[in-house]
C-alpha positions as CSV (number, residue, x, y, z in Angstrom):
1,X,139.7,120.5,-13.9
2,X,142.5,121.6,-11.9
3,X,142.2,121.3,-8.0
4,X,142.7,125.2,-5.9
5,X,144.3,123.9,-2.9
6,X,146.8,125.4,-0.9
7,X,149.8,123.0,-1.0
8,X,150.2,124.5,2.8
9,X,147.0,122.9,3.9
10,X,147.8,119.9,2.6
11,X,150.2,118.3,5.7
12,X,149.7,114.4,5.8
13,X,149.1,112.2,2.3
14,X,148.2,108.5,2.0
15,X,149.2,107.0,-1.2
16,X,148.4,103.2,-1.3
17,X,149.5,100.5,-3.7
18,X,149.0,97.0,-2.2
19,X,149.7,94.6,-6.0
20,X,153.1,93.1,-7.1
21,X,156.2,94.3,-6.4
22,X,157.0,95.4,-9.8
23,X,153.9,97.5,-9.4
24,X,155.4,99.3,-5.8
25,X,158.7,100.3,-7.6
26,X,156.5,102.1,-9.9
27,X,154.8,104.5,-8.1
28,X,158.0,105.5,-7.1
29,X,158.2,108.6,-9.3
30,X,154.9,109.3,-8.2
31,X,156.1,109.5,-4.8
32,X,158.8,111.9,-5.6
33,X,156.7,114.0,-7.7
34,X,154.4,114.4,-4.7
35,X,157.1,115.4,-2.6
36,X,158.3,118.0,-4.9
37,X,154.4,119.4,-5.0
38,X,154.0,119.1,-1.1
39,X,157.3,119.8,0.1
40,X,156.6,119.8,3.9
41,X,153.8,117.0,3.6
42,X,154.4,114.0,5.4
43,X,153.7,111.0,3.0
44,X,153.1,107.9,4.3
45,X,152.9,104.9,1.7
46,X,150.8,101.4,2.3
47,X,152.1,98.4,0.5
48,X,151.7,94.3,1.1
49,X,153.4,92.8,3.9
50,X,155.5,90.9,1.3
51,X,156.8,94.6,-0.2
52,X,157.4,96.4,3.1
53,X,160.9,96.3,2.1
54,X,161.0,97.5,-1.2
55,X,160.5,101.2,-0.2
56,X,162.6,101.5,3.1
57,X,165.4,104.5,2.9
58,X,163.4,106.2,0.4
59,X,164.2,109.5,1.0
60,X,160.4,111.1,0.1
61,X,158.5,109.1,2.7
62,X,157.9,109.3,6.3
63,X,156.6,105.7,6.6
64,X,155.7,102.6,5.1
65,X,152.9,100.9,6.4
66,X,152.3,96.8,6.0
67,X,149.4,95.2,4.7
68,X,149.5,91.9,5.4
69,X,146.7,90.6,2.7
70,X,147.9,86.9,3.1
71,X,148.5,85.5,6.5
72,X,145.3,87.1,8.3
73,X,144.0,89.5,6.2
74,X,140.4,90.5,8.4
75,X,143.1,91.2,10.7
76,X,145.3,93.3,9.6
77,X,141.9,95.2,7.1
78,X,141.0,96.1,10.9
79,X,144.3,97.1,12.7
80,X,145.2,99.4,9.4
81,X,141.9,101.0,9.1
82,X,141.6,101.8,12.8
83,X,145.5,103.4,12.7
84,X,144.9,104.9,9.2
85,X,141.7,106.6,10.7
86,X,144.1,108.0,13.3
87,X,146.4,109.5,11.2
88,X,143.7,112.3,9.5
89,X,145.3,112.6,6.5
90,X,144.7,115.4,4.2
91,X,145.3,113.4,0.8
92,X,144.7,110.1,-0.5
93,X,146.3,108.8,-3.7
94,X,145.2,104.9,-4.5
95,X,147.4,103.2,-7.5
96,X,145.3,100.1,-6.5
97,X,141.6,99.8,-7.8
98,X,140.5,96.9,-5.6
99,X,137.1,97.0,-4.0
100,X,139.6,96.1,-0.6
101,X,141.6,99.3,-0.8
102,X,138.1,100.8,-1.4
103,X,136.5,99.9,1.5
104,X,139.6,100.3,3.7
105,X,139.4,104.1,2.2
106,X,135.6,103.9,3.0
107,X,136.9,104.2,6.9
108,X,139.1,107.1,6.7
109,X,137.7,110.5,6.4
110,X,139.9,112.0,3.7
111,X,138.6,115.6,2.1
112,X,140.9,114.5,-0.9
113,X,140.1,110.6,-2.3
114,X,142.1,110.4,-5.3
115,X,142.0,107.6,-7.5
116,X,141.3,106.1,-10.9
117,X,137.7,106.0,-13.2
118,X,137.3,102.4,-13.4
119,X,136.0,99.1,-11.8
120,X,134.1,99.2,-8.9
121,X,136.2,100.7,-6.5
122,X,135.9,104.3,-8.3
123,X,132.5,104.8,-6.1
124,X,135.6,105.0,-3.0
125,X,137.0,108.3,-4.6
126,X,135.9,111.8,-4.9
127,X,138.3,113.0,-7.4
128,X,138.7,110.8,-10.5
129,X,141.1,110.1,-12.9
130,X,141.3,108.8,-16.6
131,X,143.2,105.3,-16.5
132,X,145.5,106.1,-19.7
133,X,145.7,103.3,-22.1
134,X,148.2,102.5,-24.4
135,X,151.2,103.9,-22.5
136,X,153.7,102.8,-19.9
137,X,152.4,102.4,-16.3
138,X,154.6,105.0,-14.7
139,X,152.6,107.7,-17.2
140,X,149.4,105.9,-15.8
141,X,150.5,106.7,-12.4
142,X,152.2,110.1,-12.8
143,X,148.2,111.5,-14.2
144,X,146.7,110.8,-11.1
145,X,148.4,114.2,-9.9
146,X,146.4,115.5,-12.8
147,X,143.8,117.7,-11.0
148,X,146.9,119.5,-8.9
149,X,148.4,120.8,-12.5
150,X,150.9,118.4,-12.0
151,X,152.5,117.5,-15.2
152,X,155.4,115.3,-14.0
153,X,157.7,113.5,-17.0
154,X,160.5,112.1,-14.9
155,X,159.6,108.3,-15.2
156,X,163.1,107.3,-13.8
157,X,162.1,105.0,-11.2
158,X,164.4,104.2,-7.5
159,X,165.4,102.0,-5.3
160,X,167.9,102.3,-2.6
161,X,170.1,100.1,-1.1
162,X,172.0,100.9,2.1
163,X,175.8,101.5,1.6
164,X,176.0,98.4,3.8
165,X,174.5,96.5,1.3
166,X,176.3,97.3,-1.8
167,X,179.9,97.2,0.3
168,X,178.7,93.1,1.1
169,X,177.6,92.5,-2.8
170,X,180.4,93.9,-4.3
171,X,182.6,91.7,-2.0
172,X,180.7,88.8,-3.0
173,X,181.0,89.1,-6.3
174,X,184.5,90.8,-6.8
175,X,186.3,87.6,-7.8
176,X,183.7,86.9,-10.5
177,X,184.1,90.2,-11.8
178,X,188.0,89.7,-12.2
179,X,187.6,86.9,-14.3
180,X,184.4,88.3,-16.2
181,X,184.7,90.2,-19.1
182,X,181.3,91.6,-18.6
183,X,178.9,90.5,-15.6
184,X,175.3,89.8,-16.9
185,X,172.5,89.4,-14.4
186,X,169.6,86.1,-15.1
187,X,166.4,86.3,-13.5
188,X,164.6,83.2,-15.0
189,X,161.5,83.2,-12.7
190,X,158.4,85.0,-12.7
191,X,155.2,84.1,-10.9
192,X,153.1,82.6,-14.0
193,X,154.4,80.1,-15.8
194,X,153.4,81.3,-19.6
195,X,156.0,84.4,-18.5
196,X,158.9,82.0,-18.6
197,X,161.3,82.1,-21.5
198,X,162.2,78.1,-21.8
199,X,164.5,77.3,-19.6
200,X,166.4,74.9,-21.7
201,X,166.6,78.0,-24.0
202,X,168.3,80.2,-20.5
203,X,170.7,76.9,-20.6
204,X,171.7,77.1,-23.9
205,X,172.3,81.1,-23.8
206,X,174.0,81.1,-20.7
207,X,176.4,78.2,-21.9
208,X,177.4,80.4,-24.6
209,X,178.1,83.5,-22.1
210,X,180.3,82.1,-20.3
211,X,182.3,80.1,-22.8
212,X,182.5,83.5,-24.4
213,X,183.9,84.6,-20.4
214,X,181.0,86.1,-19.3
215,X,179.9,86.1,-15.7
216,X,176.5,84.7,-14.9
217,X,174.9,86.5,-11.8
218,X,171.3,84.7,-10.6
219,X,169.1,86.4,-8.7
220,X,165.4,85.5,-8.1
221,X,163.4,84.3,-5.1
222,X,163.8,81.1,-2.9
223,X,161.3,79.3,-5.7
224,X,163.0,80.2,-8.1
225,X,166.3,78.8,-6.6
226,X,166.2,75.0,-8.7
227,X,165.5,76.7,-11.7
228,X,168.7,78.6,-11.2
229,X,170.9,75.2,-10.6
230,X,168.7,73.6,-13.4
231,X,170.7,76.3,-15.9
232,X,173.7,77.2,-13.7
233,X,176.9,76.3,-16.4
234,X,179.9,75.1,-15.2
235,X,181.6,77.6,-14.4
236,X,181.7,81.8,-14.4
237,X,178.4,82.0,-12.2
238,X,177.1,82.7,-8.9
239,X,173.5,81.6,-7.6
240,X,172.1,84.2,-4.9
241,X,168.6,83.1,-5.8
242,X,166.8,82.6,-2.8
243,X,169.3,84.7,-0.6
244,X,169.1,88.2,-1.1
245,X,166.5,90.9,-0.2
246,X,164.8,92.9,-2.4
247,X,166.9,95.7,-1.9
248,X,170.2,93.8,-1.6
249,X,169.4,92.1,-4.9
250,X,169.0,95.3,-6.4
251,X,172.7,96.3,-5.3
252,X,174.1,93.5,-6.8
253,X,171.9,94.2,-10.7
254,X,173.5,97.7,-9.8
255,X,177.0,95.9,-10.3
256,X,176.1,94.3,-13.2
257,X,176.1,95.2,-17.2
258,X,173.2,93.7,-18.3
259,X,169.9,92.7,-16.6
260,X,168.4,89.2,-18.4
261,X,164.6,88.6,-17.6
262,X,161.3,87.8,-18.3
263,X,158.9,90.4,-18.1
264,X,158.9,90.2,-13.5
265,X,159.9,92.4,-11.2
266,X,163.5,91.7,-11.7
267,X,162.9,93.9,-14.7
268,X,161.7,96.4,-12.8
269,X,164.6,96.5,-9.7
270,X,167.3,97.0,-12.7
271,X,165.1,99.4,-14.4
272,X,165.8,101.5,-11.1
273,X,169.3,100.9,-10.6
274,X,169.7,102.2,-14.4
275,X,170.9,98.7,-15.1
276,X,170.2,97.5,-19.0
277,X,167.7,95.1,-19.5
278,X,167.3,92.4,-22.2
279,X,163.4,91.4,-21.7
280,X,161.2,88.4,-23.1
281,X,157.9,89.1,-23.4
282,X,155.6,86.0,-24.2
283,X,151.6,86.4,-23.3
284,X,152.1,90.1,-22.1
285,X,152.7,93.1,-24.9
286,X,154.3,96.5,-23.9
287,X,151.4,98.2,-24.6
288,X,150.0,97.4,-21.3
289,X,152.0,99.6,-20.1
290,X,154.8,97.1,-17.9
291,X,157.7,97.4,-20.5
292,X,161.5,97.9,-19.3
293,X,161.4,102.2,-20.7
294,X,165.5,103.4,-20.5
295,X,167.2,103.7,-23.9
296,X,169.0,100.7,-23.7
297,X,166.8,98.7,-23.0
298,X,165.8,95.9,-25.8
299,X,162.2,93.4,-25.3
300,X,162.5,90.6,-27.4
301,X,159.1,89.3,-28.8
302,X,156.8,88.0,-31.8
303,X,154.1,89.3,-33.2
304,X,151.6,86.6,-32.9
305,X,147.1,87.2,-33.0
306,X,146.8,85.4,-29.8
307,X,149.0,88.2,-27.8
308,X,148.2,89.2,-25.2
309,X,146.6,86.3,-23.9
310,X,146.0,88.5,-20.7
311,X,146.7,91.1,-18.4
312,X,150.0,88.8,-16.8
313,X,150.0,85.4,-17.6
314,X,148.7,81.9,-17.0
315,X,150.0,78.5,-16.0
316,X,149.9,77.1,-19.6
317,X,149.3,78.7,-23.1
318,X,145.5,78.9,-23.6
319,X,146.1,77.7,-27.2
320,X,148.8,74.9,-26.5
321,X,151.8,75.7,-28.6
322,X,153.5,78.5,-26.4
323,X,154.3,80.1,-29.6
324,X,155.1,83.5,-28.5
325,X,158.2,82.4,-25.9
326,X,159.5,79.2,-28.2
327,X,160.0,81.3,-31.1
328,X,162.5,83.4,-29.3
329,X,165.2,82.0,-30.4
330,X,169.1,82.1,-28.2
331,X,170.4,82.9,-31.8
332,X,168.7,86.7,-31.8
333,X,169.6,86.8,-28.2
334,X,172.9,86.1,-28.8
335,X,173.5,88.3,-31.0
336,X,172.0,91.7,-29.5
337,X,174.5,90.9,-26.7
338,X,177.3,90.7,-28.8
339,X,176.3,94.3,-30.5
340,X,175.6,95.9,-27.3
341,X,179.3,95.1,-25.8
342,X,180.8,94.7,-29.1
């Protein structure tokens, strides 16, 4: 059923999305398709404290609002419902199906609740959308604007760095980048363990790059900092793990030829800088719907029974043998880098 409502009516939207940061970038068509549907809406977007950053300068949104879910969350449940409350908005679109973000939309009186049929948190919404299956998340996303005859296919996600930012990267990495053939962005880290590609295979691999005169760029978070030196070669490399924002790391994957990940967020901040991405994709399958989507764009994988394991990972293979990232081997990796610069 499509939704009669004049767009002129419509003056102040909610959209909320409080999961992972790979999950924020995503919505970010979304965001822009909404704009393009309610031109002179203001659109105000709630994330986690942790991604408050990730959206800042996009050019859609009026404001991003924090919630802090870790630190005091009662507190901050309280401070945003009271403010959201406030705000009488006209149009609520929730990405996040947690009974939280339900009950924080339980305090707002919204004419429009839109959100997706499934889990608990549907009983929150008025209007309710299919969760597609079996198709990339942005598509997910993009059918929640469904019931407005909006059939948006622009899945080309954004992120945008200040010109600030991307003047101080490119500095910082300019004398790498003379001596680099190509420059070839590692993001080694993820938040569950079974998402890891061995790091002694990342060693190996990135040995071979640079004896072969590539330039190794790291980026991650301050975690994920020692695995970086674990794997650093000897040369040809710079380690801004643990040092860059979000959105500054995103200007330097910007700069770069070719993203190198595990299926994380990294994957997801070069997906919107248009950057290529080499993917490994262990306990997770693309047919959840978190796969790297431009043309170039290559995930290496097995076919194994046990995959997927789960929804996003685990600390340690269920089964034991880690199967699905061991059998990835540097040779195949290897050689897809060689083909695409050849």
């Amino acid at each position: 059923m499509i939704l009669k409502i004049d767009k002129d009516k419509i003056s102040k939207i909610l959209i909320i999305q409080t999961a992972f940061l790979g999950d924020v970038i995503l919505i970010t068509p979304l965001i822009k398709a909404v704009k393009n549907k309610f031109s002179s809406a203001i659109i105000d977007v709630l994330v986690s404290a942790e991604n408050y950053e990730v959206l800042q300068n996009t050019p859609y949104i009026n404001s991003v609002i924090k919630f802090d879910k870790k630190n005091d969350k009662l507190k901050s449940f309280i401070m945003n419902a009271l403010r959201l409350r406030k705000n009488n908005y006209d149009l609520l679109l929730s990405l996040h199906s947690s009974v939280t973000t339900g009950l924080l939309i339980s305090f707002m009186k919204i004419k429009y609740r839109v959100g997706f049929r499934r889990w608990l948190s549907q009983i929150f919404y008025n209007i309710k959308v299919e969760h597609l299956s079996d198709t990339l998340k942005i598509k997910k996303n993009l059918h929640l604007l469904s019931p407005f005859g909006i059939n948006e296919n622009d899945v080309q996600t954004e992120l945008y760095p200040t010109s600030e930012m991307r003047f101080e990267v490119k500095n910082k990495i300019s004398e790498l980048k003379k001596i680099s053939v190509k420059l070839i962005a590692i993001a080694p880290g993820s938040m569950w363990e079974t998402k890891k590609w061995p790091k002694e295979n990342y060693k190996k691999l990135i040995s071979q790059l640079t004896i072969n005169n590539y330039g190794v760029v790291f980026v991650g978070s301050k975690v994920e900092r020692e695995l970086c030196e674990e794997i650093k070669p000897d040369r040809n490399y710079v380690n801004f793990a643990g040092e860059l924002s979000v959105l500054e790391s995103a200007a330097v994957i910007e700069l770069c030829d070719l993203m190198i990940c595990n299926d994380s967020g990294a994957m997801h901040i070069a997906n919107a800088m248009k950057t290529d991405v080499f993917a490994f994709f262990g306990p997770t399958v693309k047919e959840i719907g978190y796969f790297p989507f431009r043309e170039n764009d290559k995930v290496f994988e097995v076919n194994l029974d046990c995959r997927p394991c789960g929804s996003h990972g685990s600390k340690k293979c269920p089964l034991g043998h880690f199967n699905c990232m061991n059998s990835i081997s540097v040779e195949s990796v290897l050689k897809e880098i060689k083909l695409k610069f050849v």
